[in-house]
N, C-alpha and C positions, 0 to 999 in steps of 0.2 A: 696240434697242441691240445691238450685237455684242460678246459676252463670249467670249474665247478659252476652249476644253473645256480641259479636266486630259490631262494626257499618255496616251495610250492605252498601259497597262502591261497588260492584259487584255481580250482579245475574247469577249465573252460570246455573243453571237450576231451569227452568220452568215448571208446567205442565199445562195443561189449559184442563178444564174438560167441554167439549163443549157441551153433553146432560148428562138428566138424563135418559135418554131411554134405554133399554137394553131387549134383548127379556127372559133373567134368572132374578130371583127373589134373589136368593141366602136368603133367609128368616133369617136366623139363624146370617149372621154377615154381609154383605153385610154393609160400611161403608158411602155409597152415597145413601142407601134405593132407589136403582133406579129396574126399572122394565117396563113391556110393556108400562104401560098408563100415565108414567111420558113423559113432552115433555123436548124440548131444553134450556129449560129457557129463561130469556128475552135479554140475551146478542144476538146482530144478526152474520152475517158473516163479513161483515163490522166492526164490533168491535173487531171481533178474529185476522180480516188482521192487525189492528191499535195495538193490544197489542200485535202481533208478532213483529211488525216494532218496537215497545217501547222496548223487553224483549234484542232484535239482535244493537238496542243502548244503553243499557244498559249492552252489553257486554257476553249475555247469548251465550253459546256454544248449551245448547241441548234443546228440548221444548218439552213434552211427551204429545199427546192427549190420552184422557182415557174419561171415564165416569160414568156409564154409560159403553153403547157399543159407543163410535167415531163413526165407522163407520157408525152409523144410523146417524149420521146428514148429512145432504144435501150438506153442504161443505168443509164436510170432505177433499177429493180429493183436493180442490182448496188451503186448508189451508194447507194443505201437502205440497205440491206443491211451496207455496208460500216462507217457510220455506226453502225450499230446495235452491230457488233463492235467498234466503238472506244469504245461505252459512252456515245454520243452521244445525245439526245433529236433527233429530228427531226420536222420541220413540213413536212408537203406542202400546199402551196399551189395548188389545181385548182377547174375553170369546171367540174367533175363533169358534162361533158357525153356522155363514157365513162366506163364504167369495167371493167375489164378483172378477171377470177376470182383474178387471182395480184394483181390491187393492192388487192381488199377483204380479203386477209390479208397483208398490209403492214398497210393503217391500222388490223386490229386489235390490231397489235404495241401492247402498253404502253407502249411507251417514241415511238409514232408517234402526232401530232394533225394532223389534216384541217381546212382552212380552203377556204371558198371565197365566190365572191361572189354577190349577189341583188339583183332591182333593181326588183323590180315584183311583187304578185301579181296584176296582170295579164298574162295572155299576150303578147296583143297589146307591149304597151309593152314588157317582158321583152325580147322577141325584136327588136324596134328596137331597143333600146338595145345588145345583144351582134352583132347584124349579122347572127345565124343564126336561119332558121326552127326552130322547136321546142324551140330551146335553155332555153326556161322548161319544159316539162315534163321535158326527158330531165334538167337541173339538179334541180328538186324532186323526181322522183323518187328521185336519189341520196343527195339528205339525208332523206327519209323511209327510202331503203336503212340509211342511219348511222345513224342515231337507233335504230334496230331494231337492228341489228349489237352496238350498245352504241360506237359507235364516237365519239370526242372530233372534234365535230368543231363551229366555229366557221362567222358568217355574219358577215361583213361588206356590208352594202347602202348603194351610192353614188347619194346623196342629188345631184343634177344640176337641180332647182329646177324650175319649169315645169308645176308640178302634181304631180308624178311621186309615184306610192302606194309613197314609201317608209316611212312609218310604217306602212301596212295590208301591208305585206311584213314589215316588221316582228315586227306582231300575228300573222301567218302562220304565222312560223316560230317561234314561242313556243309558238304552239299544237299546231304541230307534237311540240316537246317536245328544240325545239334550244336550249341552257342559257345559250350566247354569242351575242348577234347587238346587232352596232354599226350607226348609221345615222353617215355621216359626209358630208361634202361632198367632190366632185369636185376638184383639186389642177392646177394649168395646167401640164402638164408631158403631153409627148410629144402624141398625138390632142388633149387638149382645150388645149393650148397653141396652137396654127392654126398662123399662122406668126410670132405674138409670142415672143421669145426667154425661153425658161424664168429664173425668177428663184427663187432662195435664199429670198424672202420666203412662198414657196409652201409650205414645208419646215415640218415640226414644231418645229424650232428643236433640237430633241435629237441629230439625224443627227450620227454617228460617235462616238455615246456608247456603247464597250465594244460598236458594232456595225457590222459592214462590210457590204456585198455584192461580189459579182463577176459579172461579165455575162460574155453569151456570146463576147465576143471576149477574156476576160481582163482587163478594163478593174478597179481596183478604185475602186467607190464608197461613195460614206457612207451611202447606202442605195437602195432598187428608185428612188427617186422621184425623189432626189438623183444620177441616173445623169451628169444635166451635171457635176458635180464629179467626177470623177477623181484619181485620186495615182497613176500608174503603170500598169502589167500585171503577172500571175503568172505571162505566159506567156516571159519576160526576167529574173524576178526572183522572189524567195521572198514569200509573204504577209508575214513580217515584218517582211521589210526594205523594205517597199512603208509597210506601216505607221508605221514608222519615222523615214518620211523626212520631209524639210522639205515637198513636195509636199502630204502629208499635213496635215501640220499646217496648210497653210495651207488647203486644201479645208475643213478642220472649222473653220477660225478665220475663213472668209469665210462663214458662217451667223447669222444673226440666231438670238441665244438671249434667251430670256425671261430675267430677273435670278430665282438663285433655281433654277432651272430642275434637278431632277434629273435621272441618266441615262437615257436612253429604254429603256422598258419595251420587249422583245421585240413586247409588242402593240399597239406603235402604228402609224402607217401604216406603208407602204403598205396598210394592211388595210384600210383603207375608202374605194379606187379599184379596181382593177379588173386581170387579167392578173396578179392580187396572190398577196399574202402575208396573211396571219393576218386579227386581227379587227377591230380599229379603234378608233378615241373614244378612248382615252387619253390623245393628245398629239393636240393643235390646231394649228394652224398656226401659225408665230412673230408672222405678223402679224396677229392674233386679240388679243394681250395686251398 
């Protein structure tokens, strides 16, 4: 059934997805079809410093950059950073496939959590399923780097059917001694959509509860997954009044919500697909209930 959300009177979390660039393919579900030769979009840094300052008056507690890989954009670091001075929590969302001396003291900032995704602890299958050779080792390496660091840092693994060792990836990274790790199902939206048109029914059913995102072209959505739903741009208009509007309303009121259904948790998907965000399993898909 479709139950209209409550009026968006506060954005709690954000995520703002700063490139499409990413050095993994992820072919098969990848939900941003981002990859090497995609760029930043036409949003500048300037515009990501201006919708920070908008989301932190608008009362947002956390802001997640993802992409994409984040940390390929340029300013990255500064956007960080800037977050941090406006007393923000912020969520880096990264394939850990680098990681650069000046971003392991980022995610050891207090007020910064590290999420990333895993898909196998086999190699082999690992490295198919992200499109890059090695990407399962140079990945596990950096959560065994976190975990050490003391660093907050979350696994979500996209469970894609087919045998796939995503319960023994799972058991992997526990033992590793990583505290968060969801196993969720892949979501038909963007790669693992083909060329079936994305549907609402894919959705947690929570998208645009107290949370928004903004893609690289400015677009605003009701979340990374929900990127077909739109209400406007930032880059013509203030977050607010983007929020605000009847566009709005109607993007979050054409979602199938569960009856009953609380606000989405910060942790629910996109956290467990891929090119993501945080951790995952909290919110199911709408058409699950």
């Amino acid at each position: 059934m479709t139950i209209a959300p409550e009026a968006l009177t506060t954005l709690r979390f954000l995520s703002l997805e700063i490139t499409a660039r990413c050095q993994l393919t992820c072919p098969s579900h990848c939900y941003a079809q981002a990859g090497p030769t995609r760029d930043h979009g036409s949003m500048t840094g300037a515009d990501w410093h201006r919708i920070i300052d908008e989301a932190a008056a608008l009362g947002t507690t956390t802001v997640q950059l993802i992409g994409g890989e984040p940390t390929q954009h340029p300013d990255f670091t500064e956007l960080v950073d800037h977050a941090l001075r406006l007393g923000l929590h912020v969520r880096v969302y990264s394939n850990l496939f680098r990681v650069r001396d000046e971003h392991w003291r980022l995610f050891e900032h207090p007020q910064v959590s590290l999420a990333t995704s895993y898909y196998s602890d086999d190699p082999g299958e690992h490295d198919a399923i992200t499109g890059r050779r090695a990407s399962h080792t140079a990945t596990r390496a950096n959560i065994v780097e976190a975990v050490r660091r003391g660093v907050r840092v979350k696994v979500g693994i996209v469970d894609m059917g087919a045998d796939q060792r995503a319960e023994q990836a799972r058991a992997e990274m526990l033992a590793l001694g990583v505290h968060e790790v969801h196993v969720g199902r892949v979501r038909a939206v963007g790669n693992a959509a083909g060329a079936a048109i994305p549907s609402a029914s894919s959705l947690c059913g929570r998208c645009g509860d107290k949370k928004a995102a903004v893609l690289p072209d400015g677009g605003v959505s009701v979340c990374e997954i929900g990127r077909f739903l739109t209400a406007g741009s930032v880059k013509s208009a203030s977050l607010a009044s983007v929020l605000a509007s009847d566009r709005w309303a109607q993007a979050t009121a054409s979602i199938p919500r569960p009856a009953g259904a609380a606000p989405c948790d910060p942790d629910c998907s996109p956290n467990d697909d891929t090119c993501q965000p945080s951790s995952g399993g909290t919110c199911s898909p709408a058409d699950d209930d």
